[in-house]
PDBQT receptor file of N, H, CA, C and O in Angstrom, charges set to zero:
ATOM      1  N   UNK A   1      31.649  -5.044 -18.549  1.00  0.00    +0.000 N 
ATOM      2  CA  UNK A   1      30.568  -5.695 -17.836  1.00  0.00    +0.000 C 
ATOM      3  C   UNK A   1      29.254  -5.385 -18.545  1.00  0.00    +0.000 C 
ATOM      4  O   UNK A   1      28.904  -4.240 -18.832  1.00  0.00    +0.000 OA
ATOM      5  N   UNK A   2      28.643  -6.345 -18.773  1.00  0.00    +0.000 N 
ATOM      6  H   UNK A   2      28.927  -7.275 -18.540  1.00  0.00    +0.000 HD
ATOM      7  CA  UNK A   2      27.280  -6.369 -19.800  1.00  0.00    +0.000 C 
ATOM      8  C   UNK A   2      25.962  -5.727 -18.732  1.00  0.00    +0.000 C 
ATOM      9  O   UNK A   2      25.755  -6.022 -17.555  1.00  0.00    +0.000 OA
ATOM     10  N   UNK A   3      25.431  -5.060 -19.346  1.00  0.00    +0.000 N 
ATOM     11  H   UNK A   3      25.599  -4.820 -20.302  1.00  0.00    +0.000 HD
ATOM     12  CA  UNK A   3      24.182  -4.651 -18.341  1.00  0.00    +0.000 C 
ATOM     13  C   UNK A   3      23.307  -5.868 -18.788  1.00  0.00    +0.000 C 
ATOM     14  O   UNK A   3      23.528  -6.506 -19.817  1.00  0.00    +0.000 OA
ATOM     15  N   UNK A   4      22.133  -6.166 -17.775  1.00  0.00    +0.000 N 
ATOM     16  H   UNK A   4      21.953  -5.647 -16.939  1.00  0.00    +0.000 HD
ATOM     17  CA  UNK A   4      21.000  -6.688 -17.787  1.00  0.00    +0.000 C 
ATOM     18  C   UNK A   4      19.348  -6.321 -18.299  1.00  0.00    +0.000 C 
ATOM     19  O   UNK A   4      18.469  -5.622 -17.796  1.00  0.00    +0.000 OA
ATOM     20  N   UNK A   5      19.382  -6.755 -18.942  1.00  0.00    +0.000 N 
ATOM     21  H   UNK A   5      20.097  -7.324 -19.351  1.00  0.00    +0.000 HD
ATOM     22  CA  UNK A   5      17.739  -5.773 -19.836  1.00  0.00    +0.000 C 
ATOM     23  C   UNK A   5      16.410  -6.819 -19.429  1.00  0.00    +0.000 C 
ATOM     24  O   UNK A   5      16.352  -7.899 -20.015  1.00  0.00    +0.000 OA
ATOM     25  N   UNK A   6      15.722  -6.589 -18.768  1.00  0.00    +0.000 N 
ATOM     26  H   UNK A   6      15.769  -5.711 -18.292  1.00  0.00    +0.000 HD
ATOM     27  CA  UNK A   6      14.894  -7.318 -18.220  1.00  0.00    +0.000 C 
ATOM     28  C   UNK A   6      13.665  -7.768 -19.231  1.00  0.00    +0.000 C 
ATOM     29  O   UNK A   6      12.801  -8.612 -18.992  1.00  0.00    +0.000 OA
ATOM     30  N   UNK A   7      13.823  -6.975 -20.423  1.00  0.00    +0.000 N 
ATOM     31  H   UNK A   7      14.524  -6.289 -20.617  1.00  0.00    +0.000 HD
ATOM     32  CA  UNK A   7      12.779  -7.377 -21.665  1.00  0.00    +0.000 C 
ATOM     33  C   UNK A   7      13.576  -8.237 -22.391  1.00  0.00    +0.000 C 
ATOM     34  O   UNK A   7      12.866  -8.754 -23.254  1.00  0.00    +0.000 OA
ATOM     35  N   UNK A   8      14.550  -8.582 -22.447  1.00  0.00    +0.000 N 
ATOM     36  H   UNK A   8      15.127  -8.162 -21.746  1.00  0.00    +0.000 HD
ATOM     37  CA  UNK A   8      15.644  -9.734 -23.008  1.00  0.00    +0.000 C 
ATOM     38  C   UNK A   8      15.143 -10.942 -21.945  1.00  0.00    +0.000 C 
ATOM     39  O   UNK A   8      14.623 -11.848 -22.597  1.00  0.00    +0.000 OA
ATOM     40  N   UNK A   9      15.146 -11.171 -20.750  1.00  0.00    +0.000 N 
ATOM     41  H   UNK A   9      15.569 -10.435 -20.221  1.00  0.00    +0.000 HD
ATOM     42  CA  UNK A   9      15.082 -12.416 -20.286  1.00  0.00    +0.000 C 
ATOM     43  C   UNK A   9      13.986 -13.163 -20.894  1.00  0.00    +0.000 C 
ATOM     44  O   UNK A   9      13.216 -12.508 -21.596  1.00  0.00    +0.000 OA
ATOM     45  N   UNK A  10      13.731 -14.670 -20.727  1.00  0.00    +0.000 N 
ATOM     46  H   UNK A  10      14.357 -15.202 -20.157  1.00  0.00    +0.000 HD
ATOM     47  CA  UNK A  10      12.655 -14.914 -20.594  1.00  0.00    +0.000 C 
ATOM     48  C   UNK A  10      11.781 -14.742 -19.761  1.00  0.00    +0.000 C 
ATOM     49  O   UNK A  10      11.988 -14.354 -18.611  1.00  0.00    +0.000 OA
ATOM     50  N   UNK A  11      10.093 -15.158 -20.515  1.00  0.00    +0.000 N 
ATOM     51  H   UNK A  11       9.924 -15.472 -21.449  1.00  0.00    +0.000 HD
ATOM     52  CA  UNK A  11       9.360 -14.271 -19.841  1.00  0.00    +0.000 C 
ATOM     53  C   UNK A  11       9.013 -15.088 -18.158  1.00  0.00    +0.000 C 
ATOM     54  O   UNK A  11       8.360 -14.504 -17.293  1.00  0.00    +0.000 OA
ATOM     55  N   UNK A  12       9.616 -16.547 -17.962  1.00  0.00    +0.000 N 
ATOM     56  H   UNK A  12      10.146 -17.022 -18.665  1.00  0.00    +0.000 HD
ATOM     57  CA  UNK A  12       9.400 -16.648 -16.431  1.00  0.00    +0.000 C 
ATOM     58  C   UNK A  12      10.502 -15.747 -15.489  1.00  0.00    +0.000 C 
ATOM     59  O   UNK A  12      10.398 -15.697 -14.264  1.00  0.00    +0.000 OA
ATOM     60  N   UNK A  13      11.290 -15.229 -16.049  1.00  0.00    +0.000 N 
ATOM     61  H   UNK A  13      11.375 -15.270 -17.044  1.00  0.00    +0.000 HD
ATOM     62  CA  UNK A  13      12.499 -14.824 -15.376  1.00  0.00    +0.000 C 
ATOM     63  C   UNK A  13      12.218 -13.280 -15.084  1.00  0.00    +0.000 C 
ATOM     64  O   UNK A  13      12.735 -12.711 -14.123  1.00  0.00    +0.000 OA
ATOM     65  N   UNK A  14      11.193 -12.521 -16.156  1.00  0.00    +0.000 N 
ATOM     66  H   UNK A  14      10.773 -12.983 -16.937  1.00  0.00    +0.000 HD
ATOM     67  CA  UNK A  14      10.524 -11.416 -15.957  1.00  0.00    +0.000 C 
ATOM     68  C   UNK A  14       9.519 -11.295 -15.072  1.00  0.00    +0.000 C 
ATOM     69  O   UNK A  14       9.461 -10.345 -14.291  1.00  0.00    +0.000 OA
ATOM     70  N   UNK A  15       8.391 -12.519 -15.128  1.00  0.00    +0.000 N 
ATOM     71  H   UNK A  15       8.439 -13.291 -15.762  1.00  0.00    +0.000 HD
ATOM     72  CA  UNK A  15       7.355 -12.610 -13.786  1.00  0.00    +0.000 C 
ATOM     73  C   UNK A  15       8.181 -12.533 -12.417  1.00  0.00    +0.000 C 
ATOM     74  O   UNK A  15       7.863 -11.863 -11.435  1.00  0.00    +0.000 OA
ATOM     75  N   UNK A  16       9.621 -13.584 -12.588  1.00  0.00    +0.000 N 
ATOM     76  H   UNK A  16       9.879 -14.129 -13.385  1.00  0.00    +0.000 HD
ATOM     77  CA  UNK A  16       9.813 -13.835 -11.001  1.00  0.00    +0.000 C 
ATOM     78  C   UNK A  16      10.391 -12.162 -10.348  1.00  0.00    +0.000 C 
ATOM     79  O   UNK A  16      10.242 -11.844  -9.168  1.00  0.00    +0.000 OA
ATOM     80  N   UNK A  17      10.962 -11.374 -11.264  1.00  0.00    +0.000 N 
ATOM     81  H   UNK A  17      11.083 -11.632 -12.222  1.00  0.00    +0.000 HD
ATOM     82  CA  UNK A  17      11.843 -10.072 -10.868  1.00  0.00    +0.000 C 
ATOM     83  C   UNK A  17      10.749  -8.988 -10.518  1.00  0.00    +0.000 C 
ATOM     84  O   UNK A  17      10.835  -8.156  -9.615  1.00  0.00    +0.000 OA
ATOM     85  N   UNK A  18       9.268  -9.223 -11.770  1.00  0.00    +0.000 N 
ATOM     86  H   UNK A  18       9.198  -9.899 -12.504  1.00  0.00    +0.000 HD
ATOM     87  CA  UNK A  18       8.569  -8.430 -11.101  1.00  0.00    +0.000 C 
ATOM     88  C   UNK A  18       8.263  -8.343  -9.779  1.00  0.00    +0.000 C 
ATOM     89  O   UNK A  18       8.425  -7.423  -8.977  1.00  0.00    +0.000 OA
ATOM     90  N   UNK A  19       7.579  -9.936  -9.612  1.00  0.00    +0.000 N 
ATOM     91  H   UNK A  19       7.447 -10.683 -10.264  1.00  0.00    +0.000 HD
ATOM     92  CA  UNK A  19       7.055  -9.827  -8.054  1.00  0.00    +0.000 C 
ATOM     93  C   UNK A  19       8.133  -9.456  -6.985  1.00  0.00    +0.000 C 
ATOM     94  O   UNK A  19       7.825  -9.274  -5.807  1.00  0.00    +0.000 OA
ATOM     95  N   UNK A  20       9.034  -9.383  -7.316  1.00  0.00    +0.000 N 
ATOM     96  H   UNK A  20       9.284  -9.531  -8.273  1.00  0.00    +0.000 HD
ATOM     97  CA  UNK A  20      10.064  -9.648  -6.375  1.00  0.00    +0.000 C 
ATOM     98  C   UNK A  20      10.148  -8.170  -6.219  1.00  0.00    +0.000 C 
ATOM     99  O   UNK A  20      10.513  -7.738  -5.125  1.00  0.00    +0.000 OA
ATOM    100  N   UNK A  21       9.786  -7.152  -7.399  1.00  0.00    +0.000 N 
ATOM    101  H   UNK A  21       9.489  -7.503  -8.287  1.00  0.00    +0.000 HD
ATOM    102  CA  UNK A  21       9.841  -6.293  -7.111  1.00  0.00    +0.000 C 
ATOM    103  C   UNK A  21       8.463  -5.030  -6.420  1.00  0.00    +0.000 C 
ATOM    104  O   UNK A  21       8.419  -3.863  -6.029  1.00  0.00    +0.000 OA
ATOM    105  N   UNK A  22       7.385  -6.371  -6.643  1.00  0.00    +0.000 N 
ATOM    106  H   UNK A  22       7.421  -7.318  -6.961  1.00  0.00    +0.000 HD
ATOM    107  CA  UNK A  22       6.208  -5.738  -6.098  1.00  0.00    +0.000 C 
ATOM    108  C   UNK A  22       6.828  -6.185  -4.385  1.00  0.00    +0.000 C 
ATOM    109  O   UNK A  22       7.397  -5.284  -3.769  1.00  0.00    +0.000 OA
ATOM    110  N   UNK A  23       6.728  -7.112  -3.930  1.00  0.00    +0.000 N 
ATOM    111  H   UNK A  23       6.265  -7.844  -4.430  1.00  0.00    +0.000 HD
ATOM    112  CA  UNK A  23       6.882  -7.441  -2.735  1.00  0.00    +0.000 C 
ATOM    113  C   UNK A  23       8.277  -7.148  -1.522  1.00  0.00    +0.000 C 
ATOM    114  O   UNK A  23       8.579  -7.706  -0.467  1.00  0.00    +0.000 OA
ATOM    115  N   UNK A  24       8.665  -6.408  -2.024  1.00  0.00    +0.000 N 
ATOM    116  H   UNK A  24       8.419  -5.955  -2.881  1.00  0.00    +0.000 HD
ATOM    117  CA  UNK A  24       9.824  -5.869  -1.734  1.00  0.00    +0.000 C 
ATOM    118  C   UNK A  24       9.881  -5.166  -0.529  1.00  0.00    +0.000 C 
ATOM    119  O   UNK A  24      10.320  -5.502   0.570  1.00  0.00    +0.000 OA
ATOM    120  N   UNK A  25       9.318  -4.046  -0.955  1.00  0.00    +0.000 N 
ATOM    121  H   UNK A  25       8.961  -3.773  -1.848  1.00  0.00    +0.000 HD
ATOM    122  CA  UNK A  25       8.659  -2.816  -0.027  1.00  0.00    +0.000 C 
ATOM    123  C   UNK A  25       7.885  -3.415   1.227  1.00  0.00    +0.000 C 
ATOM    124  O   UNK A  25       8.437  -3.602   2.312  1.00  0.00    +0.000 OA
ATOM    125  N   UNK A  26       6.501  -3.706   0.955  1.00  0.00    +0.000 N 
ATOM    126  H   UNK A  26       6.053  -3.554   0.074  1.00  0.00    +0.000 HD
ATOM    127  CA  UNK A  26       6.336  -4.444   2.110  1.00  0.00    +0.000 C 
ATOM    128  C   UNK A  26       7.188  -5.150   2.993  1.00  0.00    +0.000 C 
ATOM    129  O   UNK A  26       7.320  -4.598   4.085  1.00  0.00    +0.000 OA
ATOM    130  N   UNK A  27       7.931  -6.431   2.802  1.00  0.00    +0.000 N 
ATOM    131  H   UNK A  27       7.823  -6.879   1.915  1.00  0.00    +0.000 HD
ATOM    132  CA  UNK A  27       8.776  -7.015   3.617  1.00  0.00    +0.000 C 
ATOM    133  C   UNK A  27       9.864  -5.931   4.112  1.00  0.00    +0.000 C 
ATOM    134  O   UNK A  27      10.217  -5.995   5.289  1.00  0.00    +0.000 OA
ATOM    135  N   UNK A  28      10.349  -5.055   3.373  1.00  0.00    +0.000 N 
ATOM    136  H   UNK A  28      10.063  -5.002   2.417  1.00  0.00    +0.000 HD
ATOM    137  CA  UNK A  28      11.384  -3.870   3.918  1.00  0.00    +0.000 C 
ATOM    138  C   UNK A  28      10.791  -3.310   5.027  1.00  0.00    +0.000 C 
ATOM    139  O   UNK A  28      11.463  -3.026   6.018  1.00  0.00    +0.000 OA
ATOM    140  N   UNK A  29       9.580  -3.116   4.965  1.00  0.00    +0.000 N 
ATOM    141  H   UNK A  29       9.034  -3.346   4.159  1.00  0.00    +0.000 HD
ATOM    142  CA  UNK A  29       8.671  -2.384   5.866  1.00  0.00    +0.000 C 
ATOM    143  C   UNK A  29       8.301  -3.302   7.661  1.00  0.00    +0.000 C 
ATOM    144  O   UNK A  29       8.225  -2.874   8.812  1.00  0.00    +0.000 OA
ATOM    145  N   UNK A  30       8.172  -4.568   7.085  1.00  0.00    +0.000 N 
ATOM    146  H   UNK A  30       8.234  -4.915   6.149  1.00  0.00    +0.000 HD
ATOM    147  CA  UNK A  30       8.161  -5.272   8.226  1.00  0.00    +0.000 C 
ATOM    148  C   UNK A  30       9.326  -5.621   9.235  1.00  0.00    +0.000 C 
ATOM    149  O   UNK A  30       9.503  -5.662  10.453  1.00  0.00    +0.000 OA
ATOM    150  N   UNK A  31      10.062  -5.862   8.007  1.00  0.00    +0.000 N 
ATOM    151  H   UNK A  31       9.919  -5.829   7.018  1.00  0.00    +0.000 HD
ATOM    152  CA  UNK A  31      11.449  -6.114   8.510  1.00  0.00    +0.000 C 
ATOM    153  C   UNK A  31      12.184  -5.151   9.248  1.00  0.00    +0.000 C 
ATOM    154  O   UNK A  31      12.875  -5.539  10.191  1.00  0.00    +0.000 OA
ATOM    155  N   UNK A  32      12.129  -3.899   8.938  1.00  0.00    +0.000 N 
ATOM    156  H   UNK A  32      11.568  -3.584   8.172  1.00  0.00    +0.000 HD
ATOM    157  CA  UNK A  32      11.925  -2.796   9.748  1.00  0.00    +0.000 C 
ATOM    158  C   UNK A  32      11.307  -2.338  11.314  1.00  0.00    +0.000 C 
ATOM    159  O   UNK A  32      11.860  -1.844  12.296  1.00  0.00    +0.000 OA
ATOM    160  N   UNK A  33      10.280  -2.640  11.113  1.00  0.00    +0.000 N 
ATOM    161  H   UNK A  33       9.831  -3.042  10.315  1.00  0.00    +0.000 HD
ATOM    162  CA  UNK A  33       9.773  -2.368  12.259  1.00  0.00    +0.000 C 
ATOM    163  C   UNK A  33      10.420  -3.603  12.984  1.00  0.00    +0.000 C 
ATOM    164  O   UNK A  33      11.237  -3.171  13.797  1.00  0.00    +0.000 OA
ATOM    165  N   UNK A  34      10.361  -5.086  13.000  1.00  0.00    +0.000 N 
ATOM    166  H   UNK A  34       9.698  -5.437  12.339  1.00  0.00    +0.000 HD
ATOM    167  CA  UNK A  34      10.891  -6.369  13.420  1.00  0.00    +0.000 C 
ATOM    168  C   UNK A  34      12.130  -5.666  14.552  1.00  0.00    +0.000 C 
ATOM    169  O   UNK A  34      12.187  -5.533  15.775  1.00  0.00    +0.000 OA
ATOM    170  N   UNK A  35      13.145  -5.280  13.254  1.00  0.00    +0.000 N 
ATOM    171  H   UNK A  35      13.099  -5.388  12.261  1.00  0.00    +0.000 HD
ATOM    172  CA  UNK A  35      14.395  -5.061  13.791  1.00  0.00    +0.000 C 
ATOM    173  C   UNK A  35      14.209  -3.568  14.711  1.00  0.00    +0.000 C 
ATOM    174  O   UNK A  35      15.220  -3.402  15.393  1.00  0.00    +0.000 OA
ATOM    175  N   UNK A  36      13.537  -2.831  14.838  1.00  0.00    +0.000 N 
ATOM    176  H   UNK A  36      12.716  -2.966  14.284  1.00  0.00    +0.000 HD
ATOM    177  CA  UNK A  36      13.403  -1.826  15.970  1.00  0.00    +0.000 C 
ATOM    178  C   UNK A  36      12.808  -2.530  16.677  1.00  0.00    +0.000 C 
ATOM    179  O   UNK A  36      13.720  -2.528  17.504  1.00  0.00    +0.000 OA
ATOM    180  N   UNK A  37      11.972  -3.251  17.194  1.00  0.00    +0.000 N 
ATOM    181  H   UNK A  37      11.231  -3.253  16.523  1.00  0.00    +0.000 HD
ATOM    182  CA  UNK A  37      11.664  -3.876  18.640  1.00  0.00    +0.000 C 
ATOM    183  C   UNK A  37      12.886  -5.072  19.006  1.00  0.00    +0.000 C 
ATOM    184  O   UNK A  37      13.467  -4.996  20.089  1.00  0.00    +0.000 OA
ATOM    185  N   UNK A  38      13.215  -6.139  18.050  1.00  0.00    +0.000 N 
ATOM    186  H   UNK A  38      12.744  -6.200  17.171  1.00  0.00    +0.000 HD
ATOM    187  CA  UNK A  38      13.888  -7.269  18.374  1.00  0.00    +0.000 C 
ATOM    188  C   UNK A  38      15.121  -6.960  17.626  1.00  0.00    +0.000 C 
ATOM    189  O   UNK A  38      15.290  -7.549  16.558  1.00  0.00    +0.000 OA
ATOM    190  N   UNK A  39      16.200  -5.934  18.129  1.00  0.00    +0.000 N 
ATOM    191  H   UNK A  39      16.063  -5.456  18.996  1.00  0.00    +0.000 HD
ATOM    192  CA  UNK A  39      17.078  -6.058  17.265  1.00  0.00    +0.000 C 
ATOM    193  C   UNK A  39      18.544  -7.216  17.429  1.00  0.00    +0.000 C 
ATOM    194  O   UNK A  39      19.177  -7.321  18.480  1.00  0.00    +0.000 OA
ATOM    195  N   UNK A  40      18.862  -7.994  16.159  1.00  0.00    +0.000 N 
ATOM    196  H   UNK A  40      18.349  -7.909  15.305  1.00  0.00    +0.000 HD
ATOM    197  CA  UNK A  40      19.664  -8.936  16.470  1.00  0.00    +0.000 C 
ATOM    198  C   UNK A  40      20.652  -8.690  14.996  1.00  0.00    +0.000 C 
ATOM    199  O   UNK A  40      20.416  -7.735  14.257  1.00  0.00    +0.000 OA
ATOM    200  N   UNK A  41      21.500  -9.448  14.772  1.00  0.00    +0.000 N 
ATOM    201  H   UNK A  41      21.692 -10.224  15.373  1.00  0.00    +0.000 HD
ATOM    202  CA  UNK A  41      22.506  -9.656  13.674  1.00  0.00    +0.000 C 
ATOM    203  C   UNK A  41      21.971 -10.013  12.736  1.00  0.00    +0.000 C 
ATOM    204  O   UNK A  41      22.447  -9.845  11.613  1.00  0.00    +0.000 OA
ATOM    205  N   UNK A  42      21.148 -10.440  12.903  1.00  0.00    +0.000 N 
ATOM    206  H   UNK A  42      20.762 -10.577  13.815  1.00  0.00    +0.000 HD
ATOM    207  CA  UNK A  42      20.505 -11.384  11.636  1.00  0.00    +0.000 C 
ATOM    208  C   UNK A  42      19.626 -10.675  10.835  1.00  0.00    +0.000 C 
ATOM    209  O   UNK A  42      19.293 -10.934   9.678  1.00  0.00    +0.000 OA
ATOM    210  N   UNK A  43      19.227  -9.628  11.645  1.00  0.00    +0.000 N 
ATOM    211  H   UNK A  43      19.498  -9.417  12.584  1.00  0.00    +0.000 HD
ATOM    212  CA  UNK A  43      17.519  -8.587  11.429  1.00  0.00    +0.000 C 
ATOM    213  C   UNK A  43      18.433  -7.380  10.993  1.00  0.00    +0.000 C 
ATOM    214  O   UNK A  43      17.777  -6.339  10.982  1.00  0.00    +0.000 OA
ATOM    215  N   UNK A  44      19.238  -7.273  10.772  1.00  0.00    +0.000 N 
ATOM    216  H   UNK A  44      19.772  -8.119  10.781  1.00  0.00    +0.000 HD
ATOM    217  CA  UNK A  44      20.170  -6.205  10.720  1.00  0.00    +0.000 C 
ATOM    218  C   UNK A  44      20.861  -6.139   9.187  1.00  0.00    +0.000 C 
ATOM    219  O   UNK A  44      21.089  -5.220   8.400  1.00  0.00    +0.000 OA
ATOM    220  N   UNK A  45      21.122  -7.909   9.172  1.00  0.00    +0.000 N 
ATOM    221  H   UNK A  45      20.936  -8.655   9.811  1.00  0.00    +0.000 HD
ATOM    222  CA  UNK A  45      21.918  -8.241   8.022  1.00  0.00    +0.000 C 
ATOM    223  C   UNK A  45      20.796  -8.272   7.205  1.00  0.00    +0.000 C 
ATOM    224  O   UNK A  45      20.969  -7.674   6.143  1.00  0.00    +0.000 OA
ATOM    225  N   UNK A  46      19.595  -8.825   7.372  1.00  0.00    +0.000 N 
ATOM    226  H   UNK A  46      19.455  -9.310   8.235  1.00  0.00    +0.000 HD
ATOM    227  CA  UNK A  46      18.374  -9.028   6.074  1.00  0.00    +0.000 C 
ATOM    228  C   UNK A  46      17.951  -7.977   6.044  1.00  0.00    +0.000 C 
ATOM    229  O   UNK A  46      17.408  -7.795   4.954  1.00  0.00    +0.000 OA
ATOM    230  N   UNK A  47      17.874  -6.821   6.909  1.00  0.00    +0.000 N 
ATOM    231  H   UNK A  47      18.315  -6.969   7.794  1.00  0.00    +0.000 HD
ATOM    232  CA  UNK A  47      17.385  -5.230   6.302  1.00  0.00    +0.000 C 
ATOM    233  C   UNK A  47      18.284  -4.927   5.286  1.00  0.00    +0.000 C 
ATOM    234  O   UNK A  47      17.949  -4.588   4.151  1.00  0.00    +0.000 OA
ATOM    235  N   UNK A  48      19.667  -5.074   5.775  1.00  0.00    +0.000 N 
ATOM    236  H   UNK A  48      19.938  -5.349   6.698  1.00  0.00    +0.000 HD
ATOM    237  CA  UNK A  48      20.328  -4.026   5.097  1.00  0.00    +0.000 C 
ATOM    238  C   UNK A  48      20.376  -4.775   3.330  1.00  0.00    +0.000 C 
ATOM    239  O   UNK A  48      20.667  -4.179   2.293  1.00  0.00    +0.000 OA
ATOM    240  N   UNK A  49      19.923  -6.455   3.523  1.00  0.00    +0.000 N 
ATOM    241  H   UNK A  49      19.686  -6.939   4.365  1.00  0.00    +0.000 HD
ATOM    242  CA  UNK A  49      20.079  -6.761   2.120  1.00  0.00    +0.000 C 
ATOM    243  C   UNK A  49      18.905  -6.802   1.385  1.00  0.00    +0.000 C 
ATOM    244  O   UNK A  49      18.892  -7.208   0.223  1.00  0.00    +0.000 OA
ATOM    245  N   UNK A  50      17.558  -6.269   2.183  1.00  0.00    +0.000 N 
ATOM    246  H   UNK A  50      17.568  -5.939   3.127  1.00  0.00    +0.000 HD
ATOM    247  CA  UNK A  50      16.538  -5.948   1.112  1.00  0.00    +0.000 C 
ATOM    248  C   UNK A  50      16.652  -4.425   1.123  1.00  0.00    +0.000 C 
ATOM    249  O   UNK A  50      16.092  -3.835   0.198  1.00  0.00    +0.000 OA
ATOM    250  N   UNK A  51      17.222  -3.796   1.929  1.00  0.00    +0.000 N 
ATOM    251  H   UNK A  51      17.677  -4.275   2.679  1.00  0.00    +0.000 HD
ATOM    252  CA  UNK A  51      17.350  -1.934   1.331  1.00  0.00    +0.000 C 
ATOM    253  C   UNK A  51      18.035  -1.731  -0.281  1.00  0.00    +0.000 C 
ATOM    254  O   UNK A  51      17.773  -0.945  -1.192  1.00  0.00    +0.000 OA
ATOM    255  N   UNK A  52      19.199  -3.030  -0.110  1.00  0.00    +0.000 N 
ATOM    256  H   UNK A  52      19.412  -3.668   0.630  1.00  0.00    +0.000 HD
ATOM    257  CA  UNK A  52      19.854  -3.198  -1.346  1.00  0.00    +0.000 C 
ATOM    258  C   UNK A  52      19.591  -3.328  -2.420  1.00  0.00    +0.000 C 
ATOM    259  O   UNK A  52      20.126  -2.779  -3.383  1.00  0.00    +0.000 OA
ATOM    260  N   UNK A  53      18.237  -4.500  -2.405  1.00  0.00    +0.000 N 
ATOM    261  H   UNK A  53      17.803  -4.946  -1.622  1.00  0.00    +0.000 HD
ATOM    262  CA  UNK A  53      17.278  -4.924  -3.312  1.00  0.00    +0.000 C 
ATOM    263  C   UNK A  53      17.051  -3.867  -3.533  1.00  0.00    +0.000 C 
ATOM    264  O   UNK A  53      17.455  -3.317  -4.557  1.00  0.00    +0.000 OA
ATOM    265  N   UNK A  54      16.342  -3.285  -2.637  1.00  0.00    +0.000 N 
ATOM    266  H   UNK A  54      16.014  -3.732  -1.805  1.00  0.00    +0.000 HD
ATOM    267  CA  UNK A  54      15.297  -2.050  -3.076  1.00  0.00    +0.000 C 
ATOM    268  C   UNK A  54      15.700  -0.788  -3.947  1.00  0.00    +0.000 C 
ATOM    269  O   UNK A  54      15.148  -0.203  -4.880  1.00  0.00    +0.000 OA
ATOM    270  N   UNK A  55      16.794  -0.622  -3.315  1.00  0.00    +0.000 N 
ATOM    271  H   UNK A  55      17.243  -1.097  -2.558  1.00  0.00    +0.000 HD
ATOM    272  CA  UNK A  55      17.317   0.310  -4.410  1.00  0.00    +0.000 C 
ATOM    273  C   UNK A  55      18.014  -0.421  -6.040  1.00  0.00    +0.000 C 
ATOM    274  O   UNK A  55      18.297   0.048  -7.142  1.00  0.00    +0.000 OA
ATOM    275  N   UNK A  56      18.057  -1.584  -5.496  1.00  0.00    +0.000 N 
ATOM    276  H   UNK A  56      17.827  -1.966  -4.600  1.00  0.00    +0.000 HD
ATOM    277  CA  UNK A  56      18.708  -1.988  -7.066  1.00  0.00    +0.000 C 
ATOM    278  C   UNK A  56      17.564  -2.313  -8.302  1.00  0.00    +0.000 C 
ATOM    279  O   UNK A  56      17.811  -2.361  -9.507  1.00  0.00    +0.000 OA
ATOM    280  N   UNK A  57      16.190  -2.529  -7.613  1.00  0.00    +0.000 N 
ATOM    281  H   UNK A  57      15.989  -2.490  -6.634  1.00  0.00    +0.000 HD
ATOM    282  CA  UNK A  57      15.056  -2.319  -8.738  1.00  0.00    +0.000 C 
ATOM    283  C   UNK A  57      14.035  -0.706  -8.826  1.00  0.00    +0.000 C 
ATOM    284  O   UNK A  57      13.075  -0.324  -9.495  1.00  0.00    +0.000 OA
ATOM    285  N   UNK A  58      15.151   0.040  -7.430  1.00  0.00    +0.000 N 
ATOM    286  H   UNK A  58      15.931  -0.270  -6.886  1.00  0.00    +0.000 HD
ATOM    287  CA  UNK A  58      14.595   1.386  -8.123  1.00  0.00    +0.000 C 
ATOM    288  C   UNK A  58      15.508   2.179  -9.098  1.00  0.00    +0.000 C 
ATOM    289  O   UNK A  58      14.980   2.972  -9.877  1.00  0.00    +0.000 OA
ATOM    290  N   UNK A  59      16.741   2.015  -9.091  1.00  0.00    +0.000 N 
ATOM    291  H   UNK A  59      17.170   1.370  -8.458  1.00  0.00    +0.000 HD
ATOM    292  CA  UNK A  59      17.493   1.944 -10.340  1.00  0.00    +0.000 C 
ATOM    293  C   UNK A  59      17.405   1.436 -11.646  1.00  0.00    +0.000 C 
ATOM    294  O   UNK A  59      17.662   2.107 -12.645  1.00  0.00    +0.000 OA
ATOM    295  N   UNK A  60      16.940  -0.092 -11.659  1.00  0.00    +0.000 N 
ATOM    296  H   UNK A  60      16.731  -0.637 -10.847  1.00  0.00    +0.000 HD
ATOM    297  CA  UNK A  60      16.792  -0.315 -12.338  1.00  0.00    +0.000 C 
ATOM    298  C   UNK A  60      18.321  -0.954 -12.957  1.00  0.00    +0.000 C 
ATOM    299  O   UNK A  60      18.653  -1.059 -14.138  1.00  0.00    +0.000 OA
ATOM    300  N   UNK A  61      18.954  -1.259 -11.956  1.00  0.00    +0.000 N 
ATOM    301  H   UNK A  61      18.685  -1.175 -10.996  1.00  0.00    +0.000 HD
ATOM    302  CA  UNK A  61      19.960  -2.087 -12.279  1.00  0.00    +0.000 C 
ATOM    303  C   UNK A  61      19.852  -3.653 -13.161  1.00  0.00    +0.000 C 
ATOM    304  O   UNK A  61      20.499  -4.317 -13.971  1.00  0.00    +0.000 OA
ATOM    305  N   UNK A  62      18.658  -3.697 -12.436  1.00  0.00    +0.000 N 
ATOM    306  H   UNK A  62      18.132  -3.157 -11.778  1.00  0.00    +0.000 HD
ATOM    307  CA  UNK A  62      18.117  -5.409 -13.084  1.00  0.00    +0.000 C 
ATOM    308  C   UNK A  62      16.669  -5.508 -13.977  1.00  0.00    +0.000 C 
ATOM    309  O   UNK A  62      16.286  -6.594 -14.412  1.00  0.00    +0.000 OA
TER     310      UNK A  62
C-alpha cells in the first residue's frame, strides 16, 4: 500500500487538505458541544468521523 505525500499532489489538492485541515478543529469543537445538548445518531456518527479526520491529519497520514 503506497503512502500519500501531500507535496506530490497538485497544488489545488494541497490548498483543499490544508483548509480542511485548518477547519477541522473548530467544527470538532462545535460538533461536540451540538451532540452533548442534542444527542442523536447522526451527531454521534459525524463526531466520531471528524475525530477520525482529526487524528488522521495529526498523523499525518494524508
Amino acid at each position: 500500500m503506497g503512502r500519500y505525500y501531500r507535496y506530490k499532489l497538485p497544488p489545488w489538492a494541497r490548498r483543499c487538505i490544508f483548509v480542511l485541515e485548518r477547519i477541522t478543529l473548530p467544527i470538532l469543537i462545535f460538533q461536540l458541544l451540538r451532540t452533548i445538548f442534542f444527542v442523536t445518531t447522526f451527531d454521534l456518527i459525524l463526531l466520531g468521523l471528524l475525530v477520525c479526520l482529526l487524528v488522521t491529519f495529526y498523523l499525518e497520514w494524508i
